[in-house]
MDTraj code that builds the backbone (N, CA, C; nanometers):
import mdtraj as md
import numpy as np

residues = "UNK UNK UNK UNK UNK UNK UNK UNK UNK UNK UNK UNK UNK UNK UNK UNK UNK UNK UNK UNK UNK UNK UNK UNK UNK UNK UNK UNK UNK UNK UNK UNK UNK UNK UNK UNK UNK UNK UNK UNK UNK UNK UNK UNK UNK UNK UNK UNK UNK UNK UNK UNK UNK UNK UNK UNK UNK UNK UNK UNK UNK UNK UNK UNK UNK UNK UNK UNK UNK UNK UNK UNK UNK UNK UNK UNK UNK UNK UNK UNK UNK UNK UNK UNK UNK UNK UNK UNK UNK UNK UNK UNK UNK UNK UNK UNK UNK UNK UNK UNK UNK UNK UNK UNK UNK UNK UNK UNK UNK UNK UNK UNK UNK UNK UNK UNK UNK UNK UNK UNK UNK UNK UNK UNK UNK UNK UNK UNK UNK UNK UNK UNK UNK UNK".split()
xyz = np.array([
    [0.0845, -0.1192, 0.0000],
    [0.0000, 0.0000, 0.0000],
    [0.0879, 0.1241, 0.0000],
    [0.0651, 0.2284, -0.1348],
    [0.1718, 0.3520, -0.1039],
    [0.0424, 0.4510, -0.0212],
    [0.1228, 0.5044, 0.0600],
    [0.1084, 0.6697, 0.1191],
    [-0.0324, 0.6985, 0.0635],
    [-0.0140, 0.7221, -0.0896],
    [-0.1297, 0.8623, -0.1285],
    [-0.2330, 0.7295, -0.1753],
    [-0.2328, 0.6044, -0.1636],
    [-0.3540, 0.5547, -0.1659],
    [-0.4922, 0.5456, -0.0866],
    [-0.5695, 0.5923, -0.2026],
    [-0.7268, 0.5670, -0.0701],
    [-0.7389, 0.4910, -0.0355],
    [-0.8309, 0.4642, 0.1131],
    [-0.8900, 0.3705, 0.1572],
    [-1.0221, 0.3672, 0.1980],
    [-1.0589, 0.2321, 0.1724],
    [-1.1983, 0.2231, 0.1872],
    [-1.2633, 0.2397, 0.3351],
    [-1.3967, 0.2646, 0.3783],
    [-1.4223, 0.2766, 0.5112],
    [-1.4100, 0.1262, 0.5966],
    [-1.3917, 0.0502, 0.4955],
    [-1.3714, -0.0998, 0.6138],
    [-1.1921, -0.1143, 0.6395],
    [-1.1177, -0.1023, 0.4865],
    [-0.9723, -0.0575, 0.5389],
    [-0.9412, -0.0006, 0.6431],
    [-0.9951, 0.1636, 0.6778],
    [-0.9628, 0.2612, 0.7659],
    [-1.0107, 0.2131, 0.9204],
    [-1.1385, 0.1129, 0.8861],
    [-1.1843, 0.0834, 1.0428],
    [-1.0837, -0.0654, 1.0576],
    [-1.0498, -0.1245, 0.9552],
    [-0.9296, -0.2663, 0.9961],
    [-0.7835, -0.1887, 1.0435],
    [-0.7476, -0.0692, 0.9887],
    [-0.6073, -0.0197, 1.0207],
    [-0.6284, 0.0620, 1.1167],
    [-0.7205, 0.1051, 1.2083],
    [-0.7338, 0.1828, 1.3055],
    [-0.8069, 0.1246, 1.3846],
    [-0.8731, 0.0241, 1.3783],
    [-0.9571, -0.0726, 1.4941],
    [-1.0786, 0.0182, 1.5716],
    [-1.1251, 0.0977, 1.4530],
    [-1.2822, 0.1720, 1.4625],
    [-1.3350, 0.1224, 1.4095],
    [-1.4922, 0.1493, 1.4405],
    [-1.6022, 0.1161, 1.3288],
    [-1.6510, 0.2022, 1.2336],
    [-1.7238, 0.1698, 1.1403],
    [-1.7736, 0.2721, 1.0743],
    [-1.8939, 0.4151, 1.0834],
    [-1.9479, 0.4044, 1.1982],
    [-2.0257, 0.4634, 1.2618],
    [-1.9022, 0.5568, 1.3376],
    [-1.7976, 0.5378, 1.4115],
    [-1.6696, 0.6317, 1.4291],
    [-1.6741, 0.7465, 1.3246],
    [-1.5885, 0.6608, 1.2234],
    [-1.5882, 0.7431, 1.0720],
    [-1.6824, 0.8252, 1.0768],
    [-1.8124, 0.7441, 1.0520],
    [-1.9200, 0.8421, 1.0081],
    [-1.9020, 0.9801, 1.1279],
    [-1.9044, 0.9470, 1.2015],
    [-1.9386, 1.0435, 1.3121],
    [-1.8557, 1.1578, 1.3171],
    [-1.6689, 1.1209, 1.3100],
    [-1.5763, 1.2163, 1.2694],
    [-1.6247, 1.3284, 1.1056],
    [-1.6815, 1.2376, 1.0278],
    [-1.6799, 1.2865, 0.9444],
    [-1.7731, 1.4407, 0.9678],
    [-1.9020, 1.3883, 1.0191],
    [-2.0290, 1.4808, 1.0459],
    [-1.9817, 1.5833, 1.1290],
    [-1.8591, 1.5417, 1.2116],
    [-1.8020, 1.6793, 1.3202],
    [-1.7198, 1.7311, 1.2218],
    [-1.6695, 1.7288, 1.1294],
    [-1.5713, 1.7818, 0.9974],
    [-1.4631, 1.8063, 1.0755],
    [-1.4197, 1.6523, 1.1181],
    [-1.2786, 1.5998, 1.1644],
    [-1.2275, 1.5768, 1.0427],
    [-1.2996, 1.4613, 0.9626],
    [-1.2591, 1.3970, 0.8206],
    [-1.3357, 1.4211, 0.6867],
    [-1.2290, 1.4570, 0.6339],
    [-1.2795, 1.5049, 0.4885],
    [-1.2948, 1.3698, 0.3816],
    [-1.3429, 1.2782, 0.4191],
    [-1.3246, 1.1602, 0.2519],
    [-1.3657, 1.2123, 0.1244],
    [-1.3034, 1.1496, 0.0409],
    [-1.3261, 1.1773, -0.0741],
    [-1.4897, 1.0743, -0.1365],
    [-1.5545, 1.1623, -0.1502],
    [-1.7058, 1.0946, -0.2108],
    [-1.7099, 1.0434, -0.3319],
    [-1.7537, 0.8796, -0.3912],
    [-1.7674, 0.8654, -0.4962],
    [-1.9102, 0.7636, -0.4685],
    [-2.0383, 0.8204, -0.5306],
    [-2.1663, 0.7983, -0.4987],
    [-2.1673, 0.8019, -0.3738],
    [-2.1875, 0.6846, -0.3311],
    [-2.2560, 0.6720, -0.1280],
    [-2.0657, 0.5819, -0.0888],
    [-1.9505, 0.6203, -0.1725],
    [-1.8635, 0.5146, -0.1161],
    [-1.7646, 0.6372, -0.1101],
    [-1.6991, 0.6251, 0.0481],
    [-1.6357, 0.6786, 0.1138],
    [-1.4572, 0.6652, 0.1005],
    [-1.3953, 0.7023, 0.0272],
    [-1.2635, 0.6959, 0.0266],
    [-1.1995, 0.8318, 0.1196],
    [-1.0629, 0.7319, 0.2184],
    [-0.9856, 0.8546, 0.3163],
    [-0.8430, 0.8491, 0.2198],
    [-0.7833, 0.9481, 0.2252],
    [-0.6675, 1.0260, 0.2111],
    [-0.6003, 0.9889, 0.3064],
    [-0.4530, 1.0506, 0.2001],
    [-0.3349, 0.9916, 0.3298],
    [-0.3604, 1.1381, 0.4656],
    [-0.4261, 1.2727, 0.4174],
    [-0.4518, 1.3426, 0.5360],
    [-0.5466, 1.2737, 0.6147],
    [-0.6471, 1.2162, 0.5448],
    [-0.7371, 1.1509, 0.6465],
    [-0.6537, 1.0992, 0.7544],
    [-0.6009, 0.9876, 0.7248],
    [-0.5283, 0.8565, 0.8040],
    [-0.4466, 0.9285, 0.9280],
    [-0.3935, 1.0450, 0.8970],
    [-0.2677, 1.1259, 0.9325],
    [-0.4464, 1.1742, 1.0758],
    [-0.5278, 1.2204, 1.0256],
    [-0.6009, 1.3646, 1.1209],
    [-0.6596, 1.1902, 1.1877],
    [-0.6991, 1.1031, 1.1402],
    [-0.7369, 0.9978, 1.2745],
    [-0.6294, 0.9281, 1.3104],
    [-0.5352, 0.9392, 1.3134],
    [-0.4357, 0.9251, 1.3988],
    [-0.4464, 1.0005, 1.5260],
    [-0.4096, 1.1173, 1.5038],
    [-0.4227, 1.2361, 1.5888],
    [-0.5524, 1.2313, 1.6461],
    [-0.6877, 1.2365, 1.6059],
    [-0.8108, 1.2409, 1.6789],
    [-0.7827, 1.1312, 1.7782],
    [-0.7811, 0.9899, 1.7163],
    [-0.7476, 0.8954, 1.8088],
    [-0.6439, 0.9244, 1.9352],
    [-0.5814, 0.9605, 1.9269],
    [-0.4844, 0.9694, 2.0379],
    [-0.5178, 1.0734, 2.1154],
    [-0.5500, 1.1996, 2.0921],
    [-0.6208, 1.3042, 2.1593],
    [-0.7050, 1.2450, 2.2369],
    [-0.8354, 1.1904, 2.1796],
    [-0.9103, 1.0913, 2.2723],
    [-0.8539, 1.0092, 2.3594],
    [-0.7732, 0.9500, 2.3390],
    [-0.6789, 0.8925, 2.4186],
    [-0.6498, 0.9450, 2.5682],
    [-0.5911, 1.0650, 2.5410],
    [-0.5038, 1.1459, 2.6282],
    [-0.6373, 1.2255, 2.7141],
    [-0.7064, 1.2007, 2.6740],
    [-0.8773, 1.2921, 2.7518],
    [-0.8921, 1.4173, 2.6785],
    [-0.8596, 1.4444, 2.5366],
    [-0.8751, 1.5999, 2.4401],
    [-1.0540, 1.6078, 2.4187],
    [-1.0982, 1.6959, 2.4244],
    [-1.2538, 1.7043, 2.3779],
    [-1.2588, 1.7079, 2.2541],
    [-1.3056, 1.6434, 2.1822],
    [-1.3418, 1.6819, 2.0152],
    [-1.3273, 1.8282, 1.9504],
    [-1.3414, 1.8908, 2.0103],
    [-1.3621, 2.0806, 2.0452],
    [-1.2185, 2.0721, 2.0253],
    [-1.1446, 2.0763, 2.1208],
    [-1.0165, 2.0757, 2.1493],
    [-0.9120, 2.0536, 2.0443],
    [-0.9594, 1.8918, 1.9683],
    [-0.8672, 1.8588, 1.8577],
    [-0.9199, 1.9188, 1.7305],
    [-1.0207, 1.9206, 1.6916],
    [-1.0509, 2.0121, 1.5829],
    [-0.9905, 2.1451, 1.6201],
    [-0.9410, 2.2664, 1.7140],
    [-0.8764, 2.3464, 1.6796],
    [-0.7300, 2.3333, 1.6571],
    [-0.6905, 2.2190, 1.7122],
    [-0.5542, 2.1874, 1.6766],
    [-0.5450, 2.1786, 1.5435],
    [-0.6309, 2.0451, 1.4984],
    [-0.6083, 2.0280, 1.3668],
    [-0.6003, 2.1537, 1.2480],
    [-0.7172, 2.2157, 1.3395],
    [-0.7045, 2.3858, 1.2090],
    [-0.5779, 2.4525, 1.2419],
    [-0.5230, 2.4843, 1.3435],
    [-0.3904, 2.5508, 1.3420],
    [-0.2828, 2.5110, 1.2339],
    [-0.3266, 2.3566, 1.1687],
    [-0.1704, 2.2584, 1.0779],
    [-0.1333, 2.3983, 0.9716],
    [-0.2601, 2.4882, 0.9269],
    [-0.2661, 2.5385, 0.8045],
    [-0.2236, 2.7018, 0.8528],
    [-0.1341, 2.7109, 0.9541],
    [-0.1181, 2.8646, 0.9921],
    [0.0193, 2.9031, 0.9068],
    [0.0903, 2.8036, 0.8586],
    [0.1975, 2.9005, 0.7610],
    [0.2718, 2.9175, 0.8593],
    [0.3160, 2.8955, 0.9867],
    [0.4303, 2.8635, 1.0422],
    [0.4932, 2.7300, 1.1148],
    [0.5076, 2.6814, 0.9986],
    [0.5614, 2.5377, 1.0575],
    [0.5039, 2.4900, 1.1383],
    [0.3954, 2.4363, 1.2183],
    [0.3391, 2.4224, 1.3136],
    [0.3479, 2.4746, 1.4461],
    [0.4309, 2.6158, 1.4287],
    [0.4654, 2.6327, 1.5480],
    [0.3599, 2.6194, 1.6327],
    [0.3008, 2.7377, 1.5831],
    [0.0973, 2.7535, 1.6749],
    [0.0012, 2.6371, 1.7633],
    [0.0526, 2.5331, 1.5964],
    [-0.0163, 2.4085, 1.6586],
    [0.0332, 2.3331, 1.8112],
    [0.1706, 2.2896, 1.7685],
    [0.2896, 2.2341, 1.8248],
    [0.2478, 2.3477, 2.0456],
    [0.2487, 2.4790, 2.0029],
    [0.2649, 2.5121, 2.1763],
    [0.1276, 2.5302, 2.2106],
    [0.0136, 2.5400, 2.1149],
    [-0.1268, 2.5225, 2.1580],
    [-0.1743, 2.3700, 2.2319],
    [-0.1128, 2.2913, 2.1661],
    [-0.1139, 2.1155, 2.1844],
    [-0.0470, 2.0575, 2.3259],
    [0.0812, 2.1543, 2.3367],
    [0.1461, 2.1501, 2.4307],
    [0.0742, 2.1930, 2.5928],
    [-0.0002, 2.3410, 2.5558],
    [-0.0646, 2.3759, 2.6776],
    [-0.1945, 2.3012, 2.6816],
    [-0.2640, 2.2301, 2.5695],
    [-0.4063, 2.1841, 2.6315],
    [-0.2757, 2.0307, 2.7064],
    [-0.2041, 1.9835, 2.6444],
    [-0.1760, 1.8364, 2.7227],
    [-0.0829, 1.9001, 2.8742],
    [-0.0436, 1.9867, 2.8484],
    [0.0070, 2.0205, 3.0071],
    [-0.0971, 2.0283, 3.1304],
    [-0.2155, 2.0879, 3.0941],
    [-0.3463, 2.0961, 3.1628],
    [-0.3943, 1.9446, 3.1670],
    [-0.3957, 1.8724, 3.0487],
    [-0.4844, 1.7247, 3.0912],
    [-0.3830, 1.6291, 3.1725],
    [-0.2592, 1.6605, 3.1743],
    [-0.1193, 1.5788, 3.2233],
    [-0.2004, 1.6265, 3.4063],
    [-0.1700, 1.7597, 3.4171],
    [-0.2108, 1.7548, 3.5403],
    [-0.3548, 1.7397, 3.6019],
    [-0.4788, 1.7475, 3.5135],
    [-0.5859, 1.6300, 3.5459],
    [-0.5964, 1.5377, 3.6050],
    [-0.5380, 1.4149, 3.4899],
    [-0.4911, 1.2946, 3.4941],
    [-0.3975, 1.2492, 3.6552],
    [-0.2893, 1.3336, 3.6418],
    [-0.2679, 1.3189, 3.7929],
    [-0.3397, 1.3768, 3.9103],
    [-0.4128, 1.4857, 3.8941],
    [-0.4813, 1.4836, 4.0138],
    [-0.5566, 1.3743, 4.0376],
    [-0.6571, 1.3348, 3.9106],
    [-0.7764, 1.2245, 3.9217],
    [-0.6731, 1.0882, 4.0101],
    [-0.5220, 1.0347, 3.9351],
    [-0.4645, 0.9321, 3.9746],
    [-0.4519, 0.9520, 4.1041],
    [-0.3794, 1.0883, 4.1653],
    [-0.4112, 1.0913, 4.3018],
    [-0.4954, 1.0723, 4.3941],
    [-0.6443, 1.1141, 4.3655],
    [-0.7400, 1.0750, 4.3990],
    [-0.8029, 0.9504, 4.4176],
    [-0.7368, 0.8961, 4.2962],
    [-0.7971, 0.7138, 4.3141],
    [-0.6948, 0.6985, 4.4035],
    [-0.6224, 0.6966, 4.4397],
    [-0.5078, 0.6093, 4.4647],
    [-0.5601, 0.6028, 4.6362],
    [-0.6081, 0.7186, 4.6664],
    [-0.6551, 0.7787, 4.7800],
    [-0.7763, 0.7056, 4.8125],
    [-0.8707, 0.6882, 4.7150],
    [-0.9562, 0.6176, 4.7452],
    [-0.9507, 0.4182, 4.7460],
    [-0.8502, 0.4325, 4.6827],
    [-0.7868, 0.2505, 4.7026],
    [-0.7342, 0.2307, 4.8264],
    [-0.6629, 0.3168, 4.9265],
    [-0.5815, 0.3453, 5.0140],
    [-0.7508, 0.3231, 5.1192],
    [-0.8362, 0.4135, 5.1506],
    [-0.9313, 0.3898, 5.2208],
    [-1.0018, 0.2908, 5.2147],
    [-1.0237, 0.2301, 5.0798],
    [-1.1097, 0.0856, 5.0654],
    [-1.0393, -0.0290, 5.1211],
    [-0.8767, -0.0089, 5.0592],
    [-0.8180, -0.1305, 5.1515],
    [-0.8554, -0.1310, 5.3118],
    [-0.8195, -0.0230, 5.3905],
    [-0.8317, 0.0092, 5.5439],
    [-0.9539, -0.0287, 5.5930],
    [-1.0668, -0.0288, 5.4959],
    [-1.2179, -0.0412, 5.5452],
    [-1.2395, -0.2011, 5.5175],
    [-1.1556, -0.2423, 5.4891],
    [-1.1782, -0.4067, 5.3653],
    [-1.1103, -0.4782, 5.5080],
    [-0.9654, -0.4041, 5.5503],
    [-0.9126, -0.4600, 5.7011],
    [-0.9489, -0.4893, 5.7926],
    [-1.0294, -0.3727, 5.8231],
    [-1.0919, -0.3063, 5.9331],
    [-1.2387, -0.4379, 5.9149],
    [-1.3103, -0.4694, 5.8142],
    [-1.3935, -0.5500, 5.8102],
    [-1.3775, -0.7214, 5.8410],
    [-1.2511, -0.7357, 5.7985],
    [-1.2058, -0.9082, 5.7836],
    [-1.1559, -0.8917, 5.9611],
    [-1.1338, -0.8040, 6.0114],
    [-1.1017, -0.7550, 6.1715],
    [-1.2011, -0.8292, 6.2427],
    [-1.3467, -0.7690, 6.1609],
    [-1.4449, -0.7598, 6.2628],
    [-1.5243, -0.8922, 6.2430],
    [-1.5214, -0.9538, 6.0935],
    [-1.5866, -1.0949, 6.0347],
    [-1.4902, -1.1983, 6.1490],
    [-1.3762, -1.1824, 6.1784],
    [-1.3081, -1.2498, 6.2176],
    [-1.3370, -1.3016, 6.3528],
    [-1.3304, -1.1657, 6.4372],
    [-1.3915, -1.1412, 6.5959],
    [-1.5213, -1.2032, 6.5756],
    [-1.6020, -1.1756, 6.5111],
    [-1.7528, -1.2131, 6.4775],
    [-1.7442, -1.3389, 6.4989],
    [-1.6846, -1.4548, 6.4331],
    [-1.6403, -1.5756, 6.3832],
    [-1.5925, -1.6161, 6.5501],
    [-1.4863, -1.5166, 6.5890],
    [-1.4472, -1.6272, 6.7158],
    [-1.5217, -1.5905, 6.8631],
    [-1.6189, -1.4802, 6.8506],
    [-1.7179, -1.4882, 6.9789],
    [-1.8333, -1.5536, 6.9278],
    [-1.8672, -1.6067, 6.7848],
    [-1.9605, -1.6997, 6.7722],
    [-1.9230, -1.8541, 6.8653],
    [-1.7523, -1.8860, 6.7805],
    [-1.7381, -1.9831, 6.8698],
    [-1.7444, -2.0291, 6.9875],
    [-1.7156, -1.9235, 7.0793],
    [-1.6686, -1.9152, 7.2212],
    [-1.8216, -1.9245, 7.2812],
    [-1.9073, -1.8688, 7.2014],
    [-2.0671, -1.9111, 7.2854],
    [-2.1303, -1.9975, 7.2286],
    [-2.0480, -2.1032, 7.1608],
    [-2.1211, -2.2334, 7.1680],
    [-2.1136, -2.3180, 7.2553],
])
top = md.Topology()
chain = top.add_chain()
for i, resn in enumerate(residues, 1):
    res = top.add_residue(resn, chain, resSeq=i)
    for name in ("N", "CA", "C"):
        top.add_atom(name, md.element.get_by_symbol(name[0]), res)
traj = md.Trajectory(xyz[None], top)
């Protein structure tokens, strides 16, 4: 397969492990531009290239909102700079999200264990003053 070949919408959902209802859906947010021939959907090597990127944005917790302005920055005529430190500050913000949220679980695994202790404590005692009053 070269580069500038199209692909069909079952190709794009076998090489990216989406479905076609994905596609469709990127398409309707004018994430993806395919090329139309009757009702059959051919992607571009930009296609492949912008769901790459959507995909992974999603990934990382980006809002759809979010990566569609990235993606429009590609076309600012400076090397990506725009894109490149716009991309940078939304993932610096979701980096520290992500760790607050991890902190938070971690916090809440930390109390479930103690309460999970604190319970096999009391099943236990339970268990041996059952015995003791038989």
């Amino acid at each position: 397969m070269t580069d500038e070949r199209l692909m069909t919408i079952r190709e794009m959902c076998e090489a990216f492990d989406v479905t076609p209802r994905t596609l469709r859906f990127y398409e309707s947010k004018e994430l993806l531009f395919p090329v139309r021939e009757g009702q059959k959907r051919l992607f571009t090597k930009r296609d492949r290239a912008r769901l790459k990127l959507i995909l992974r944005g999603k990934r990382f917790g980006f809002s759809l909102e979010e990566i569609r302005q990235l993606l429009d920055l590609y076309h600012m005529g400076d090397q990506q700079q725009t894109q490149l430190q716009k991309t940078y500050e939304i993932a610096r913000d979701r980096l520290s999200d992500m760790e607050r949220q991890r902190d938070e679980l971690n916090e809440a695994i930390a109390e479930l264990k103690e309460q999970m202790s604190w319970g096999e404590k009391m099943l236990a005692s339970l268990g041996t003053t059952k015995k003791a009053a038989e």
